[in-house]
Biotite code that builds the C-alpha atoms (Angstrom):
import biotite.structure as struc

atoms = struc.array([
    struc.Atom([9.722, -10.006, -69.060], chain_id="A", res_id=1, res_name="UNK", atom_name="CA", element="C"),
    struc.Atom([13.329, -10.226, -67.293], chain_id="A", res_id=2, res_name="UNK", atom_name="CA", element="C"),
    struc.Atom([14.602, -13.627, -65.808], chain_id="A", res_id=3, res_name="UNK", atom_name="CA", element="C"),
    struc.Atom([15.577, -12.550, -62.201], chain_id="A", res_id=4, res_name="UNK", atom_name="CA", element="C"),
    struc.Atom([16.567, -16.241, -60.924], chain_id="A", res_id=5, res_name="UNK", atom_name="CA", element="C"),
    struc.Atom([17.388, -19.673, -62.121], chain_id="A", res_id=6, res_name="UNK", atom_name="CA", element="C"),
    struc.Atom([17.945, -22.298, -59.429], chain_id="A", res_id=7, res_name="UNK", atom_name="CA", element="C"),
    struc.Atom([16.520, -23.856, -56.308], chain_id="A", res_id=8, res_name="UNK", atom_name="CA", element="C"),
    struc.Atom([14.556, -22.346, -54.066], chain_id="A", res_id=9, res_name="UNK", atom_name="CA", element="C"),
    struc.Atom([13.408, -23.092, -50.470], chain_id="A", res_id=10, res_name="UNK", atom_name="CA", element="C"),
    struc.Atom([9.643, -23.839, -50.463], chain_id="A", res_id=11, res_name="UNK", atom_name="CA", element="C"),
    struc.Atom([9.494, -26.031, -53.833], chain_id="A", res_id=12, res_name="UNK", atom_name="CA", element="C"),
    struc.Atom([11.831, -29.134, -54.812], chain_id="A", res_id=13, res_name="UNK", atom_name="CA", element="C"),
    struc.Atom([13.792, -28.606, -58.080], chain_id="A", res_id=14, res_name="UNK", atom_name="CA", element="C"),
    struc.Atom([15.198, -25.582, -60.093], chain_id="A", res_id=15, res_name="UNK", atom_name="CA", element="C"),
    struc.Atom([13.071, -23.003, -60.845], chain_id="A", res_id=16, res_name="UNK", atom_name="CA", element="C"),
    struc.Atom([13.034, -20.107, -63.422], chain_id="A", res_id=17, res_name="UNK", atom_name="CA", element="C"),
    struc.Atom([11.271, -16.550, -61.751], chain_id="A", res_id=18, res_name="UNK", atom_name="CA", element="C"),
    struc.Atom([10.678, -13.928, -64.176], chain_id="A", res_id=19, res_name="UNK", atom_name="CA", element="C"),
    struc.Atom([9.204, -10.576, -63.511], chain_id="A", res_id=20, res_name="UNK", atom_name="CA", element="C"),
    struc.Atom([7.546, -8.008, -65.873], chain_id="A", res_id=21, res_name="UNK", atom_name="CA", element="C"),
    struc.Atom([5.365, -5.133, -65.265], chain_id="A", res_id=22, res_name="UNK", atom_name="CA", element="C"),
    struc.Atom([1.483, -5.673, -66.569], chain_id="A", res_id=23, res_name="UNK", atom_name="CA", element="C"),
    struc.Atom([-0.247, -3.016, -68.982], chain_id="A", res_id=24, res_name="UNK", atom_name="CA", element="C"),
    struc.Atom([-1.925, -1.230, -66.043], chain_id="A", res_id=25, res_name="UNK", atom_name="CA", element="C"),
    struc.Atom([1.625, -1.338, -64.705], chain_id="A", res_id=26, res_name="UNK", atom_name="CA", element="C"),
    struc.Atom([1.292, -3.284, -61.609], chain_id="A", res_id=27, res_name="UNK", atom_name="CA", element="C"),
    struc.Atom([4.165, -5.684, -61.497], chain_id="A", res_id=28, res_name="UNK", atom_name="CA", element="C"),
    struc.Atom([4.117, -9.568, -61.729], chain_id="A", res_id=29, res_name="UNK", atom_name="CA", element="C"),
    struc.Atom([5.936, -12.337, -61.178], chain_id="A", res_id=30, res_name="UNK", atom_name="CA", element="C"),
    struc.Atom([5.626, -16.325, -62.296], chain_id="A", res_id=31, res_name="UNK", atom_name="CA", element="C"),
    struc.Atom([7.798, -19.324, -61.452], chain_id="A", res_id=32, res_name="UNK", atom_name="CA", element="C"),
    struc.Atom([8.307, -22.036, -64.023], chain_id="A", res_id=33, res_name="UNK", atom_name="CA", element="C"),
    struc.Atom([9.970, -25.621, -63.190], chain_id="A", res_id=34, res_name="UNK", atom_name="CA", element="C"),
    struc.Atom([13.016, -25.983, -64.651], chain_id="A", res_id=35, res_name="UNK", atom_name="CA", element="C"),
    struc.Atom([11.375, -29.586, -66.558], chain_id="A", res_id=36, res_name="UNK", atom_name="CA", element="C"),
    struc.Atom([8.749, -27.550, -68.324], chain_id="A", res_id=37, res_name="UNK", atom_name="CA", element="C"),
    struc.Atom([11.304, -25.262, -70.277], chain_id="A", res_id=38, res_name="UNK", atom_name="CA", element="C"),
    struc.Atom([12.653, -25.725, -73.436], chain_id="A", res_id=39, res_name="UNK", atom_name="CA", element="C"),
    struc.Atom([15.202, -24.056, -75.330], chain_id="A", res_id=40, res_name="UNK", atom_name="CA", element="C"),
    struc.Atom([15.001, -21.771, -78.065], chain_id="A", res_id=41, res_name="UNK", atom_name="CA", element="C"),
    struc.Atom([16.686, -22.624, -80.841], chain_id="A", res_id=42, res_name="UNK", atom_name="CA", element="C"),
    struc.Atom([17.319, -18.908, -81.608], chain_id="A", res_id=43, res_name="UNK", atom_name="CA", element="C"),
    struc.Atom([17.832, -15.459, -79.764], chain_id="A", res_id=44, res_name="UNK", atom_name="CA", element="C"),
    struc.Atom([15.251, -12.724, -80.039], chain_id="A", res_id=45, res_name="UNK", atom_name="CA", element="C"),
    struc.Atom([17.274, -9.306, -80.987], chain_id="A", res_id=46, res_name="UNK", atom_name="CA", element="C"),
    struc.Atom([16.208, -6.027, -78.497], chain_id="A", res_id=47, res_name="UNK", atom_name="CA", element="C"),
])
């Protein structure tokens, strides 16, 4: 999953995080997530 945007947008109120990834049958996808839903982790994952 990638992080492609983190702001406003036009057609919802607030910041919003858009991520991307492709699915197992590799079609791709993409899901929004309002910016007061999110929570920090308290640690980075290593690649």
């Amino acid at each position: 999953m990638t992080a492609i945007w983190n702001g406003p947008v036009l057609f919802a109120p607030g910041n919003w995080l858009i991520c991307q990834w492709f699915s197992d049958a590799g079609e791709l996808q993409q899901e929004m997530f309002p910016e007061e839903t999110l929570e920090r982790a308290s640690h980075a994952l290593a690649a």
